[in-house]
N, C-alpha and C positions, 0 to 999 in steps of 0.2 A: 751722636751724643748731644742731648741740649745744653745750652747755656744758661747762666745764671747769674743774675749780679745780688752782692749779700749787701742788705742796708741795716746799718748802724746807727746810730745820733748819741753824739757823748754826753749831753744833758744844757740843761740850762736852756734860756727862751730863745726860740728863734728872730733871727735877725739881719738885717741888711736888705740889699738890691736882687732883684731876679733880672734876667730881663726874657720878653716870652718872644715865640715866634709871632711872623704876622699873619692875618687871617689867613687861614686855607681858603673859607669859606667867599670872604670878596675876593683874595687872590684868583680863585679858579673860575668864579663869574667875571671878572675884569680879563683874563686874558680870553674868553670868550668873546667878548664887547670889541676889546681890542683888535680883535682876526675879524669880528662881521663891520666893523669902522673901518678898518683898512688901517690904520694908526693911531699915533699917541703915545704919551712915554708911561708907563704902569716904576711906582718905585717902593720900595720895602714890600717886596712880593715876596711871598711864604717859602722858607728853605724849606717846606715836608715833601715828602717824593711825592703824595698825590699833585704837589702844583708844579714840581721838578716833570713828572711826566706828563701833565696836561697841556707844560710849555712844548715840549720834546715832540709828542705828537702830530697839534696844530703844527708844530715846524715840518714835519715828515709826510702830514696828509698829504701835499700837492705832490707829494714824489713814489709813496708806495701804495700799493694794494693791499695791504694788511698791517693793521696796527693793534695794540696789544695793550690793553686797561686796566692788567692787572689784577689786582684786588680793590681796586678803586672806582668808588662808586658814584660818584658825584663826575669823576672824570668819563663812566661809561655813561650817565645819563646825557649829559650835556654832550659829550659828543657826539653821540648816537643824535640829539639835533639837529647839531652845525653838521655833520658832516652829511646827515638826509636834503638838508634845505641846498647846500651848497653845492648839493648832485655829485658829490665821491662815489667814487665806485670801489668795493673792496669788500674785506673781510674784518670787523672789529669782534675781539676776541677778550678773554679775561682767566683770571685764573681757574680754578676748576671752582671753589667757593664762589667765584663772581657768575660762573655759568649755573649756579643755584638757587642766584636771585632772580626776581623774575621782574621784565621789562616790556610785559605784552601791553599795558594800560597806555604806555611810552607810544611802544610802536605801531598801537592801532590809529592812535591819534595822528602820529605822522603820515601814516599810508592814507585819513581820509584826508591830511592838506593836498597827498599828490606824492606821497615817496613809495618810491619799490623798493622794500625789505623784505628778505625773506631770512626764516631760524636755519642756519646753517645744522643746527642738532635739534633738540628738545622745543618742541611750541613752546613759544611762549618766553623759553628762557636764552640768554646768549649762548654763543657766538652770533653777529648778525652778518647776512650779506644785503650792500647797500649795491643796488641798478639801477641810482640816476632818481630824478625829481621833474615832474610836468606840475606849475602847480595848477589847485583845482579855482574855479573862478565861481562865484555862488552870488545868487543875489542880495546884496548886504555884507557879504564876505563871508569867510567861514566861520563857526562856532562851535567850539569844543564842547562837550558836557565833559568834567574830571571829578572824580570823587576825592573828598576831601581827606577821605581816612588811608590812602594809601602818601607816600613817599611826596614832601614838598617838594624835591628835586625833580619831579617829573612836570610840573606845573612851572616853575621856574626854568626850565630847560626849552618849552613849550617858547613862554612865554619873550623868552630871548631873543629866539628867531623869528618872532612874529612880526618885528619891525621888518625885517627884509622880505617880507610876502607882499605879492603886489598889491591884493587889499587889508593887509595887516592880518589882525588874530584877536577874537574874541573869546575866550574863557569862562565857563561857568563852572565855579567848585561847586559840586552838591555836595550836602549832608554834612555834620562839624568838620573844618578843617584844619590839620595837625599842623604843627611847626609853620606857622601862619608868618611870625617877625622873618622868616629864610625867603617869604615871598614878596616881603616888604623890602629886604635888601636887595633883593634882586630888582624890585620896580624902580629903587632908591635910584641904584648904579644905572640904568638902563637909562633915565635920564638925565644922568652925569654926561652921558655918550650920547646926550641930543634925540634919543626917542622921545614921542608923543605918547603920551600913558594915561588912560582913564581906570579908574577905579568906582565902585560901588560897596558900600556896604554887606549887600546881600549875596557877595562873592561874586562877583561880575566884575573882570579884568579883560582894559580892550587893549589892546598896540597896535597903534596908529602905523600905518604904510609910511616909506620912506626911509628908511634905513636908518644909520646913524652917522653922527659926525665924530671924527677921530677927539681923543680930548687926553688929557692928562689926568692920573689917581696915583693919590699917597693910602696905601694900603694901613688898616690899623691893626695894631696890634689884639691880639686873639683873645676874646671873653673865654672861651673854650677853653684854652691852658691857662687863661688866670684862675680858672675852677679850683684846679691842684694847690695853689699855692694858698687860697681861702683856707680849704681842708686843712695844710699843714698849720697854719694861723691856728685852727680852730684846736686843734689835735697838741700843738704846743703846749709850752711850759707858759703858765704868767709872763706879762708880759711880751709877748711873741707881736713881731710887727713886720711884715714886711713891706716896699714902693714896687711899684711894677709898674716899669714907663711905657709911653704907647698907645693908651687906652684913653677915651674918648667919650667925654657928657656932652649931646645925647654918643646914641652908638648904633651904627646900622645892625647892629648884632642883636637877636634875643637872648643869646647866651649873657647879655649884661643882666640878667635876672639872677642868675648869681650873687649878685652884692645884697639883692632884698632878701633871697632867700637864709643866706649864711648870717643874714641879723638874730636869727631865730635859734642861731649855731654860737653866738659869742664875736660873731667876727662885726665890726664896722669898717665902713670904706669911707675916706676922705679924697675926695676928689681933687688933684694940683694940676696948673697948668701943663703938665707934660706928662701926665698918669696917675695913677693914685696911690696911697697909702693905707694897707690893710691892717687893723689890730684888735689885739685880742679884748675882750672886756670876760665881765661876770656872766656865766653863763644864767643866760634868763629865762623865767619859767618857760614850762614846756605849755604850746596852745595848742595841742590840740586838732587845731584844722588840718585836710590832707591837704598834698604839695603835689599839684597838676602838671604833671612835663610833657603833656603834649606841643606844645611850643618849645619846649625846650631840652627832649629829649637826652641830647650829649651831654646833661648835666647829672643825670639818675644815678648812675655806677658811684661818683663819686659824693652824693649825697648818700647816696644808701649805705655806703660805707663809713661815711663819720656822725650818721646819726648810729649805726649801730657799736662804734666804737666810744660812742660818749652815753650810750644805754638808753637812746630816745626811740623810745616806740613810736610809731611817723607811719600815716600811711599815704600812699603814691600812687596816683592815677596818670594816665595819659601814655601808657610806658606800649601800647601795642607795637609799634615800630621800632621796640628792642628787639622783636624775634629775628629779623630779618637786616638784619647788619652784621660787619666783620663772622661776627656768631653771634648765637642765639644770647643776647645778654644778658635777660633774664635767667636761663637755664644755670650760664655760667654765673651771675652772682650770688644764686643761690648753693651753689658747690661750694664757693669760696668763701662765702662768709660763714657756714656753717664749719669750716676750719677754727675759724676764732671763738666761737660760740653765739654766731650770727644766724638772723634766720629771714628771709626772705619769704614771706606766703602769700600765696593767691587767694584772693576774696572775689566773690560775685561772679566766676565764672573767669577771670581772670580779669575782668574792669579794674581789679582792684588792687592793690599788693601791700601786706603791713611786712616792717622792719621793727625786727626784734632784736633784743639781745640779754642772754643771762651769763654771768662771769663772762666778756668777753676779754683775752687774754690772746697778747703776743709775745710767743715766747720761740721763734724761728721756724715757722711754719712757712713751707712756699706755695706761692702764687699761681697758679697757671696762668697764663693770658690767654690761649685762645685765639692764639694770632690778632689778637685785639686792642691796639694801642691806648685806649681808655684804660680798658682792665688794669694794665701795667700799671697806668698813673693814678689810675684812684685807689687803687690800694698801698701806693709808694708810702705816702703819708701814716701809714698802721708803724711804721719803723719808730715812729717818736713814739712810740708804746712798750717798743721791743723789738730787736730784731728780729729779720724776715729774709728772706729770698725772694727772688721774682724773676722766675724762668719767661725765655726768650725774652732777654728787656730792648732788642732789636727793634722791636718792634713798634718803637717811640717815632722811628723813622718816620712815619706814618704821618704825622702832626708836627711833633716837637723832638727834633733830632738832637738838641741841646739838652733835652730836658735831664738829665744820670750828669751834665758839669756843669748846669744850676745847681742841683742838691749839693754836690759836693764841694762848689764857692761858697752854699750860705753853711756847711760845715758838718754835713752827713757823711761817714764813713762807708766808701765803696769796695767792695770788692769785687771781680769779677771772675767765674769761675767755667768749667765746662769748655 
């Protein structure tokens, strides 16, 4: 039987304190950092199970043969690194959706530094089995060619353990490359932890030989789940304000793109020493231009859905590396918004996608997720419109395990059912 949580809102502007998780994102590349340093104290690390099991893992690799990724994808990339460079031997595995996605771009690169993987099932896609690491020695060191348009996790995973190769790591992205600020944090943190890091313009990233030094990181609080809370801002009654501490000018994060984008939405961000404060103003004309998420991906679901629920036709580029996450994103938001009277279409072949919307209306329609923990939260905020349902709402675990006793402190009516 699935479950279901019913959301409500009694009316009038929303208001008060949230408070978010902290990054998943620098959480799960800091404990990375922290296992190829040897030490260092990491603090306000992300309660979401992907960084609960990334810790849990690193702790288990020196003890078993087989370890298990779940449905977590950022924990099978970057592991499938550390654990090739650091010569484990085993079996890493995932769920039957994570043996879907595909990790051949990942593991050809590691086999030319010097690692033996071989596909325990399907070429190309997980389970992997890891037999040890020679690395390979070249003149000049080695150099990657990675294309730009697949997954920044794979380049940033790369890019991690290139400090502990004897003559470091050279990287070349070719061709435009997607979620670019994910590989800026990564370079960010990498010399927090005492790497040598060069950078070029023309996508040429080198990592200096020598390891790293143990260090200390205060984890920020998550642009990613300040997302939701914009949307409810924007989605509100006049008046509507919320603070959300945590968050950081500048911010290693591209998901701070958020705050430019949601101007366009009604929302403004005031920046305070300890986070900021979002509120609502006069919703201002519509421009027009389309809204590029290839940097910023994690952001689409939940812009797609409060431009289609405030009737702004928007159209959105960069969205390729929806299909190939939790679920097919794309697929799924066009099911779902067309619930409300929402419409999601592909232009130019799919380059392209307009968001529509005529009468759109909530009047207790449910949700699917999709086993998809965005799904859940971008469309939580449709409830200030009308109640809704939002089947498997578990699945917040994922990111933001608090996020169902935020709503219901700033004063959303829960139920839970199933």
């Amino acid at each position: 039987m699935n479950s279901f949580i019913a959301l409500a809102w009694p009316g009038g502007p929303l208001r008060g304190t949230a408070q978010l998780p902290a990054s998943k994102s620098e959480s799960n590349r800091a404990l990375i950092l922290q296992a190829l340093a040897g030490g260092g104290e990491l603090s306000n690390l992300s309660d979401a199970n992907d960084t609960q099991l990334m810790q849990r893992l690193l702790a288990e690799a020196p003890h078993r043969t087989e370890l298990n990724a779940e449905d977590a994808g950022t924990v099978m990339r970057f592991l499938t690194a550390y654990l090739a460079v650091t010569g484990w031997q085993g079996l890493l595995t995932g769920t039957a959706r994570m043996q879907e996605r595909p990790i051949a771009v990942l593991v050809d690169a590691l086999r030319q530094l010097g690692a033996t993987i071989h596909y325990e099932g399907r070429e190309g896609y997980p389970p992997l089995r890891f037999a040890g690491f020679e690395p390979v020695f070249t003149a000049g060191g080695p150099m990657l060619s990675v294309r730009g348009d697949i997954s920044s996790q794979y380049i940033s995973a790369l890019l991690m353990v290139g400090p502990v190769l004897p003559q470091g790591l050279c990287i070349h992205v070719t061709g435009p490359a997607g979620s670019v600020p994910y590989i800026s944090m990564t370079s960010k943190l990498m010399m927090h932890f005492g790497a040598g890091m060069m950078f070029s313009g023309s996508g040429h990233y080198a990592a200096q030989p020598g390891g790293y030094q143990p260090a200390d990181y205060e984890v920020e609080a998550d642009w990613s789940a300040a997302s939701y809370w914009y949307a409810l801002v924007a989605l509100g009654a006049p008046g509507s304000a919320v603070t959300l501490p945590g968050l950081r000018q500048p911010s290693f994060q591209g998901d701070q793109a958020i705050a430019t984008i949601m101007r366009d939405f009604g929302v403004v961000t005031e920046f305070l020493p300890t986070g900021i404060r979002i509120a609502q103003q006069a919703l201002p004309p519509a421009t027009g231009r389309p809204y590029d998420f290839t940097h910023c991906p994690d952001l689409a679901q939940t812009v797609a859905a409060v431009a289609a629920a405030l009737g702004r036709s928007i159209r959105m580029t960069g969205l390729e590396s929806l299909r190939i996450k939790e679920t097919d994103r794309i697929a799924a938001l066009q099911v779902e918004l067309a619930k409300f009277g929402g419409e999601l279409e592909a232009e130019l072949g799919g380059k392209s996608f307009m968001v529509r919307s005529e009468n759109f209306h909530v009047n207790g329609q449910t949700v699917a997720t999709y086993h998809d923990h965005r799904m859940a939260m971008a469309f939580a905020p449709l409830a200030l419109l009308g109640p809704l349902q939002i089947e498997a709402p578990e699945v917040v675990r994922k990111s933001y395990p608090q996020f169902w006793n935020e709503l219901a402190k700033i004063g959303f009516e829960l139920n839970a059912a199933g």
